[in-house]
C-alpha positions in Angstrom: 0.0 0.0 0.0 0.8 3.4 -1.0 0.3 6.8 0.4 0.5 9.7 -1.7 2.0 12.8 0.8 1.3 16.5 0.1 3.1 19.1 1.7 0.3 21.9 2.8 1.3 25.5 2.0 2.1 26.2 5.8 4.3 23.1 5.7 6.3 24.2 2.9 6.5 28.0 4.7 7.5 26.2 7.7 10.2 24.0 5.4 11.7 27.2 4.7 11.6 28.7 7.5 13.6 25.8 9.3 15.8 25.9 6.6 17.0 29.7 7.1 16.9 29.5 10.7 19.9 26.6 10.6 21.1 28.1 7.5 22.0 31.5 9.8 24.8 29.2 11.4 25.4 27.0 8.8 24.2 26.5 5.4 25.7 22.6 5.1 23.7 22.1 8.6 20.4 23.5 7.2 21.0 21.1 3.5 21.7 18.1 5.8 18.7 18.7 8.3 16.5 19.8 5.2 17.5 16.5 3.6 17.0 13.9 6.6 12.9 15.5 6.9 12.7 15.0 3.1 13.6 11.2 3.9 11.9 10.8 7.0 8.7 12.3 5.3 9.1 9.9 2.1 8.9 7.1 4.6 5.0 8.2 5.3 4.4 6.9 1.8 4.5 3.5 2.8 4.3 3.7 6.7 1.5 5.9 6.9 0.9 5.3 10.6 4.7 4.9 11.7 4.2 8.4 13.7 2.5 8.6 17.1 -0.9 10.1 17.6 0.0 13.9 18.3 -1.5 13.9 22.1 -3.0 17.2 22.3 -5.4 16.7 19.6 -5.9 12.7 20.2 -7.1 11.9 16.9 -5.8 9.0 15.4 -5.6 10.2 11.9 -3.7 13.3 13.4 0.3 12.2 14.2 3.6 13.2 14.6 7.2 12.2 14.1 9.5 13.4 15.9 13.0 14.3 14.2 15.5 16.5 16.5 13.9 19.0 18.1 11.1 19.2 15.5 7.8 17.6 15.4 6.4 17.0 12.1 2.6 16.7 12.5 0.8 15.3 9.4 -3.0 13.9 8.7 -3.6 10.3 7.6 -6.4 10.2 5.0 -7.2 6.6 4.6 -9.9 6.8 2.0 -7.7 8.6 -0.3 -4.4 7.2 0.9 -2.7 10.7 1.3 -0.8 11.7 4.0 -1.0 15.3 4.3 2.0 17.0 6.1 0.4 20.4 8.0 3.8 21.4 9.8 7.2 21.1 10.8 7.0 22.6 14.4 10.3 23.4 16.8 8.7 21.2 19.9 10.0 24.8 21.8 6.9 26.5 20.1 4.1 24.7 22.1 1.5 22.6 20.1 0.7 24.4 16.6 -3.2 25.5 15.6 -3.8 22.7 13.1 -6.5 24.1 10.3 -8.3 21.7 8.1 -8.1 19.0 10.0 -11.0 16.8 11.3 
């Protein structure tokens, strides 16, 4: 089984934004941080569940992985078999307002 996985539009500002924030002490840091979420993420595609349930919002179709100091929360759409990634979240922010999600 398959997962197709979208990167919302705040997830791709948040991308970015990680990126320049390493990137201000070192630009190889940020390419090789940048390049371990792109793999991690890719995994979703076939290990749609392999994250934990994000336990603020308890909703199994809501999760997390953890990488470093980030959590990457992302939706599970089983009828479509999509993984939607909503953001990539420094666990130092608190919990982040998830829209769209049911």
């Amino acid at each position: 089984m398959h997962y197709r996985v979208i990167l919302s539009s705040e997830a791709q500002n948040d991308f970015q934004e990680v990126k320049r924030y390493i990137a201000r002490d070192s630009l190889m840091a940020a390419e090789r941080f940048a390049g371990l979420l792109t793999s991690k993420i890719k995994m979703l595609g076939r290990h749609p569940e392999m994250g934990r349930v994000v336990p603020e919002i308890g909703n199994v179709r809501i999760r997390e992985m953890i990488i470093k100091n980030y959590r990457v929360i992302y939706e599970v759409d089983f009828l479509h078999k999509q993984v939607v990634i909503h953001h990539y979240w420094h666990a130092a922010r608190g919990t982040p307002k998830i829209r769209g999600c049911s």
